[in-house]
DRENDO-1510 file (C-alpha; in Angstrom, 1 decimal, always signed):
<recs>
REC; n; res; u; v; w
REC; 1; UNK; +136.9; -45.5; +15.5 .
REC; 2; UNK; +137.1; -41.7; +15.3 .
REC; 3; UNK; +134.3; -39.8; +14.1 .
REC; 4; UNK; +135.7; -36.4; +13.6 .
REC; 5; UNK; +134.1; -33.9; +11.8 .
REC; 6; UNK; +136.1; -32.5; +9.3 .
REC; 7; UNK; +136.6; -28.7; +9.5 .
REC; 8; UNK; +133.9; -26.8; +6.9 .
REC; 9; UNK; +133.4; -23.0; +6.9 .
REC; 10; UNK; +131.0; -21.2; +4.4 .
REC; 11; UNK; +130.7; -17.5; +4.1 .
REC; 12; UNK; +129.2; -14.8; +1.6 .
REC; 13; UNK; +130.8; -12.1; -0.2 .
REC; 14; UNK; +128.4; -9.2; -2.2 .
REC; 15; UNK; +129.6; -6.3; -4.7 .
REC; 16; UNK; +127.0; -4.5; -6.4 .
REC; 17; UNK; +124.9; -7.1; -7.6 .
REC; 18; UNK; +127.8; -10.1; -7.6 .
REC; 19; UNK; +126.9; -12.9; -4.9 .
REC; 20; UNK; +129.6; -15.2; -4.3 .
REC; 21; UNK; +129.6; -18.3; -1.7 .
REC; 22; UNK; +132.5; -19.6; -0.7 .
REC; 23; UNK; +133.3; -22.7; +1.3 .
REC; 24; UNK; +136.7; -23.6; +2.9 .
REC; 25; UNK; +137.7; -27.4; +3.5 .
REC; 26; UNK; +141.2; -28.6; +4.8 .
REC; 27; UNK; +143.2; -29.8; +1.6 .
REC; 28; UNK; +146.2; -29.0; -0.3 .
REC; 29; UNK; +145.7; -25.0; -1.5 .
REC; 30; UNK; +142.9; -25.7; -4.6 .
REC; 31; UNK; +140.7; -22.7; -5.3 .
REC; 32; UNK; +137.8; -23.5; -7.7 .
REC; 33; UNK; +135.2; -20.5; -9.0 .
REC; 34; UNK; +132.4; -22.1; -10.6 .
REC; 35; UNK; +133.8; -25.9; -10.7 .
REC; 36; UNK; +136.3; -23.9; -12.4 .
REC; 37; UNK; +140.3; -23.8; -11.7 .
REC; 38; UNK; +141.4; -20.1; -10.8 .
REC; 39; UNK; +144.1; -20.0; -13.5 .
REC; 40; UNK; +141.7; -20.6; -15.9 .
REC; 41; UNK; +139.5; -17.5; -15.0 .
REC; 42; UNK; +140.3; -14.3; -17.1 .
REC; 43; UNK; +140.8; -11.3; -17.0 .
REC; 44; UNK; +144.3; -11.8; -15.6 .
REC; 45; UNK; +143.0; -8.7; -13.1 .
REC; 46; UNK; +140.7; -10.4; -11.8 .
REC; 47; UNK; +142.8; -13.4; -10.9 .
REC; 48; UNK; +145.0; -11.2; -9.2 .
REC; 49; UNK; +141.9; -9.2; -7.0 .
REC; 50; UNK; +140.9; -12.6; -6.1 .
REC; 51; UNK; +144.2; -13.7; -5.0 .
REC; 52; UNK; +144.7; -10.8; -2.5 .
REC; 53; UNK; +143.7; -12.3; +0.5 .
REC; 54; UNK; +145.7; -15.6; -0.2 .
REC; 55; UNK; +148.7; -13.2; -0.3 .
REC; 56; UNK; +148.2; -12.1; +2.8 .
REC; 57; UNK; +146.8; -15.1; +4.7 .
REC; 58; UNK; +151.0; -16.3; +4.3 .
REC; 59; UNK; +150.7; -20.0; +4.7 .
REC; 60; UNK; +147.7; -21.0; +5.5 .
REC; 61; UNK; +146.5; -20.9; +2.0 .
REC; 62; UNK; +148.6; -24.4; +1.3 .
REC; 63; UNK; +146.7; -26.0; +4.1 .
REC; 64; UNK; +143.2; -24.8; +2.8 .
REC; 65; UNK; +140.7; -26.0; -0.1 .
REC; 66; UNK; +138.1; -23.2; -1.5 .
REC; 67; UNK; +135.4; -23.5; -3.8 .
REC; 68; UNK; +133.3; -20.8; -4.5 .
REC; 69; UNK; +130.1; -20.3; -6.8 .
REC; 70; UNK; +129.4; -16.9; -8.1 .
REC; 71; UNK; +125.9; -15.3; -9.5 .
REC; 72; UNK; +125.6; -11.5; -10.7 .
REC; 73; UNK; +127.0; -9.0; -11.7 .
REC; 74; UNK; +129.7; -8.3; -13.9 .
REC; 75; UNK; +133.5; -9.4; -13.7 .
REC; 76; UNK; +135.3; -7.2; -11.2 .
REC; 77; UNK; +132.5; -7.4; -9.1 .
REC; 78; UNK; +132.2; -10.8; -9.1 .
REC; 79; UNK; +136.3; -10.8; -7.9 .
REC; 80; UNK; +135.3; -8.2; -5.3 .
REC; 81; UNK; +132.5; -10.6; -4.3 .
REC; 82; UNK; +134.7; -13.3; -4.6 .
REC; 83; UNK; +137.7; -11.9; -2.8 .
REC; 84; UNK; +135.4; -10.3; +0.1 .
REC; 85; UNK; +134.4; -14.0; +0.9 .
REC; 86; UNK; +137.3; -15.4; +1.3 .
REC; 87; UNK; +139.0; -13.2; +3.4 .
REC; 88; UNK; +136.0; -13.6; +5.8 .
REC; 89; UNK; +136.1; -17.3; +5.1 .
REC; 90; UNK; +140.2; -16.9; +5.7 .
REC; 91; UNK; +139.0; -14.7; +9.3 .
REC; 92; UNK; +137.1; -17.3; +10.8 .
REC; 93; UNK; +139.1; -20.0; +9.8 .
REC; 94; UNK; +142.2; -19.0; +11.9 .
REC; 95; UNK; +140.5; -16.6; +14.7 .
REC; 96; UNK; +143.0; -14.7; +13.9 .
REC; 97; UNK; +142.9; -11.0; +14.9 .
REC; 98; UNK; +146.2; -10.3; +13.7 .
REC; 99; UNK; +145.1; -10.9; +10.5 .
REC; 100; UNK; +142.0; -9.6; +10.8 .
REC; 101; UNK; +143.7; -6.1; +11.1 .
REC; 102; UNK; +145.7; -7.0; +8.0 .
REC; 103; UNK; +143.4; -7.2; +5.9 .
REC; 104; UNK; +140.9; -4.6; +6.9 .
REC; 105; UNK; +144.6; -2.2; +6.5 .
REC; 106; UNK; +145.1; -3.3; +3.3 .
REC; 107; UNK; +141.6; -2.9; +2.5 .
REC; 108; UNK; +138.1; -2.6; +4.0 .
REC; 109; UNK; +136.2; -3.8; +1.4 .
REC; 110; UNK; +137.7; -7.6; +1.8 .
REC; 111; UNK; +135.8; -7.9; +4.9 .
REC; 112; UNK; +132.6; -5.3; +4.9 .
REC; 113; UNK; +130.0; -4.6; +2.3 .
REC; 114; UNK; +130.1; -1.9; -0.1 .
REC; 115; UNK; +127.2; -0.1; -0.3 .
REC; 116; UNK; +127.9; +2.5; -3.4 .
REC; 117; UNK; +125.7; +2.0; -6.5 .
REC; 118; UNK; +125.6; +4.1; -10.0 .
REC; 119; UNK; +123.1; +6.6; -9.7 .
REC; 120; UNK; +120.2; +6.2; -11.5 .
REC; 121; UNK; +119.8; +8.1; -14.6 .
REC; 122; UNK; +117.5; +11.2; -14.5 .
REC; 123; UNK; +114.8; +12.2; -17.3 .
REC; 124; UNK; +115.8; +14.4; -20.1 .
REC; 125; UNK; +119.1; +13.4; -19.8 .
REC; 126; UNK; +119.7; +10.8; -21.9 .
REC; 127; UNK; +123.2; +9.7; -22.7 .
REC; 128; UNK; +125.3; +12.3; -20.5 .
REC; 129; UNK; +125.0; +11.2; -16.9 .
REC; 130; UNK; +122.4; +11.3; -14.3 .
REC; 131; UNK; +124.1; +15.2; -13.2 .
REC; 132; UNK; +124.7; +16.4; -16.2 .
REC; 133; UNK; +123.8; +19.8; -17.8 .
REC; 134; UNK; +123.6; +22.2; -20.4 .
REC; 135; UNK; +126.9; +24.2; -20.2 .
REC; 136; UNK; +126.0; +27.8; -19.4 .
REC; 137; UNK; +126.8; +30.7; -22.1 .
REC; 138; UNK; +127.6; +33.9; -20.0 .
REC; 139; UNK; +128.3; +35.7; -23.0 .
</recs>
């Protein structure tokens, strides 16, 4: 009787205030968001952001099942959130550093956290921006 463990890695992507979770399984290439299929999710965009990694994983995507649950934030940054987790999910899977370097090339967000926010808004400003000021008159 063999009692092998199949192969399950979880990881966490964040973007602003977007938290997704994703967990890779060995399977036939299925990516779910939310119990939902990916070519289901709109905007197109964010299909596509989410798909990055995939793209340059090659094939090893065929071989791998992901399902990930998103909470937060808006809808790019739940792809960012999204994408960032499965590139670190994609990372540990195959101990890769090869591809490792690949992505982080391509971009560094897909496998560290981005720390920029919006400024908060300052008093007496209302609608034009937390720098904004009166234009100066020099005549």
């Amino acid at each position: 009787m063999d009692n092998k463990k199949p192969k399950v890695i979880t990881t966490i992507g964040k973007r602003k205030c977007a938290i997704a979770r994703a967990t890779l399984k060995e399977g036939k290439g299925k990516i779910t968001i939310n119990k939902t299929p990916l070519k289901n999710i709109k905007p197109q965009l964010a299909q596509l952001k989410i798909l990055e990694p995939l793209a340059l994983a090659g094939s090893t995507k065929d071989k791998i099942d992901i399902s990930i649950t998103i909470n937060g934030g808006g809808t790019f940054g739940q792809a960012d959130a999204a994408r960032q987790a499965i590139s670190r999910g994609l990372i540990k899977w195959t101990n890769d550093e090869n591809l490792q370097k690949k992505i982080v090339n391509h971009d560094r967000t897909m496998v560290s956290y981005d720390p920029r926010r919006t400024e908060p808004r300052k008093p007496s400003r209302s609608k034009q921006g937390a720098r904004r000021k009166r234009q100066l008159s020099k005549r």
